[in-house]
C-alpha positions in Angstrom: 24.5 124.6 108.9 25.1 122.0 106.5 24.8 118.0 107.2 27.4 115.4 107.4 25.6 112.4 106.2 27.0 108.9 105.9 25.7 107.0 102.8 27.7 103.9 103.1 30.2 101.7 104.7 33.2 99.2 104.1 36.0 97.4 105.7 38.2 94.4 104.9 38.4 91.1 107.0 40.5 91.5 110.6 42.7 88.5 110.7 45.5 87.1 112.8 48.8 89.5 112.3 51.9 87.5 110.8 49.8 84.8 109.2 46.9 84.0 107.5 45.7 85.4 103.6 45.8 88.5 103.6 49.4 88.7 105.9 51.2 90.0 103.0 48.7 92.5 101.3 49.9 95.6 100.4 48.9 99.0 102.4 47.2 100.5 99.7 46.1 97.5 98.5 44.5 97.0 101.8 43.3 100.3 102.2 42.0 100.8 98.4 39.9 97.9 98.6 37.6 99.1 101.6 37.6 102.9 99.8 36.4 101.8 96.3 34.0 99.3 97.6 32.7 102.3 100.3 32.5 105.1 97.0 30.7 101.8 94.9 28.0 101.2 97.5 27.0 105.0 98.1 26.6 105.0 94.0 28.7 108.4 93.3 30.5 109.2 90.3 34.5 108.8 91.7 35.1 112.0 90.0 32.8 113.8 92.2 34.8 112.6 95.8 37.1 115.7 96.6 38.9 114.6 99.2 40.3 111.4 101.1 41.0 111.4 104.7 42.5 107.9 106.3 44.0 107.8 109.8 47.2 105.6 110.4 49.4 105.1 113.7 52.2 103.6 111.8 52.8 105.9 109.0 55.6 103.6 107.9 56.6 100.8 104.8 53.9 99.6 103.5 51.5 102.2 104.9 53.5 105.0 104.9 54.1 108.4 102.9 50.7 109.4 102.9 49.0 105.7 102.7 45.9 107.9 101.6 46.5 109.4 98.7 48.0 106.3 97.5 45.4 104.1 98.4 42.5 106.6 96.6 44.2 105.8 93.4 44.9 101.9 94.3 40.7 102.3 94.9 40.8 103.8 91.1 39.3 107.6 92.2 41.0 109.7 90.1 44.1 111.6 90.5 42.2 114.7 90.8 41.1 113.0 94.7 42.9 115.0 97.4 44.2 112.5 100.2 45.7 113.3 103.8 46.3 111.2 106.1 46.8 111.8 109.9 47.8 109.7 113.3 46.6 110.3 116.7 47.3 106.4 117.4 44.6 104.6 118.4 41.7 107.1 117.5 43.0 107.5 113.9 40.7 106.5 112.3 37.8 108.0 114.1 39.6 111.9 113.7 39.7 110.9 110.5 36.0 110.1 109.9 35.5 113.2 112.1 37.8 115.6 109.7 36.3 114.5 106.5 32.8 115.2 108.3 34.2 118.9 109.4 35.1 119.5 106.0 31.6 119.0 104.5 29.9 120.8 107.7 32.3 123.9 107.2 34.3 123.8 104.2 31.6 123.2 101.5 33.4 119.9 100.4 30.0 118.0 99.0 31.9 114.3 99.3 34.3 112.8 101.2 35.9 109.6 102.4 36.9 109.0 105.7 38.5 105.8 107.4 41.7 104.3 108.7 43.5 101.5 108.7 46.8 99.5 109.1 48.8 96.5 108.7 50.4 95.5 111.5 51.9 92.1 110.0 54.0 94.4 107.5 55.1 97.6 109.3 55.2 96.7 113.1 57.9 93.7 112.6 61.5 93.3 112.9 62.0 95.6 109.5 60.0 98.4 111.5 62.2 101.8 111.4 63.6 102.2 115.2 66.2 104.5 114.3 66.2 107.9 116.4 62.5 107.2 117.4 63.5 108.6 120.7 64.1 112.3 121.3 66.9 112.6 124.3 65.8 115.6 125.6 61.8 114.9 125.6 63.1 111.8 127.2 64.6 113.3 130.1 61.7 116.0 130.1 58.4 113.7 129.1 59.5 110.2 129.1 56.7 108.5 129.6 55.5 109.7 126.2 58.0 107.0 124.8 55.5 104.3 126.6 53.8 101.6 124.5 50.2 102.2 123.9 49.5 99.0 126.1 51.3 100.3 128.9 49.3 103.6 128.8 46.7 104.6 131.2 43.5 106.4 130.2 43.5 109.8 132.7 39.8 111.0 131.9 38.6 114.4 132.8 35.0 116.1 133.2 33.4 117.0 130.2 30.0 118.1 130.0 29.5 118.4 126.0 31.0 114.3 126.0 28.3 111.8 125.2 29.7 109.7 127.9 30.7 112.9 130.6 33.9 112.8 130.7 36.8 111.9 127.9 40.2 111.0 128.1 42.8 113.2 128.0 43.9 113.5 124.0 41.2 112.0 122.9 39.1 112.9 119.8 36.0 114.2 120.1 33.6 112.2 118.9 30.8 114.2 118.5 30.8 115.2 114.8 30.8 111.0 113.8 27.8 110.8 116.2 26.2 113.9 114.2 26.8 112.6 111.2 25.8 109.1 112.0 22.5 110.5 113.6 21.9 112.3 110.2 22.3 109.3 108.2 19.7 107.8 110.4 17.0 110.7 110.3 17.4 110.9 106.4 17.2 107.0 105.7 14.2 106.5 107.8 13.1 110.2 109.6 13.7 109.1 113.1 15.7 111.3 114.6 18.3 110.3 117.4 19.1 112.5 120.1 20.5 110.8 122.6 24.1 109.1 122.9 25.4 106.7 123.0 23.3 105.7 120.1 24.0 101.5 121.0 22.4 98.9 118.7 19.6 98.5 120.8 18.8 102.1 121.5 18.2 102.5 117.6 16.3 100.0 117.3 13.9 100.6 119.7 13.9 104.0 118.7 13.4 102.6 114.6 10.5 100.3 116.3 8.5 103.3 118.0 
């Protein structure tokens, strides 16, 4: 089987939502940034990346109509860069890193990106779309589906193959990141980690051995 390896990392500054510099800056903009500077520091050719994958829970405004494939070209990959871009809320991102990792493992994709990312002072505001968000019948039949994510509560269920033993119920599975993230490791120094969670400390102590 082939390995997911991650080469390199970026992200772009959290600040305070409504205010602040970067308040105003465009979703692809926002997005772009962190994907060029992430295809920069691994030291590929853009040409070579064949596909983007960037999770989103507000696919709308400024980070909507698939924010991926518009932020891939904002980054400057060429237009020859398949993007996708998916939403399972608060996890997003992390499917996202865990589809792009699937699609080197099994579909013989040699590079990919994979990330997430929104902007909450530009989409989730008064201008946010509202209108038929609700379905009347899945009201009546599921409504607590129609609950804000911060009214939510995690239901978590046994699961044996789950780093942590159990997972929450729609919840990504995070095992291929971990894979890929314990690759990285192994080929960057040839310790091997094979235990999760893989904390700071545990790699360290593990690089230290």
């Amino acid at each position: 089987m082939t390995d997911a390896v991650i080469v390199s990392t970026a992200r772009t500054p959290i600040g305070k939502a409504y205010r602040g510099a970067l308040n105003a800056t465009e979703g692809a903009t926002l997005l772009g940034h962190a994907i060029g500077e992430a295809v920069a520091r691994a030291k590929v050719d853009p040409k070579e990346v064949e596909d983007v994958v960037m999770g989103a829970a507000l696919q709308q405004g400024s980070t909507g109509g698939n924010i991926a494939r518009k932020a891939l070209l904002r980054a400057g990959l060429p237009v020859t860069v398949g993007g996708t871009t998916i939403d399972r809320q608060c996890a997003s991102g992390l499917q996202a890193i865990a589809l792009a990792a699937r699609s080197v493992i099994f579909d013989g994709v040699e590079i990919a990106v994979g990330g997430g990312g929104e902007s909450i002072s530009l989409v989730q505001n008064d201008h946010a779309n509202k209108f038929h968000t609700q379905d009347p019948m899945l009201l009546k039949i599921k409504g607590e589906v129609y609950m804000p994510m911060i009214d939510t509560v995690l239901v978590e269920v046994p699961n044996p193959g789950h780093p942590y033993g159990v997972r929450g119920v729609g919840e990504v599975p995070i095992v291929p990141p971990v894979a890929a993230l314990a690759n990285a490791i192994y080929h960057a120094t040839g310790k091997r980690m094979t235990h999760s969670p893989m904390s700071p400390g545990f790699v360290l102590s593990k690089l230290m051995e």
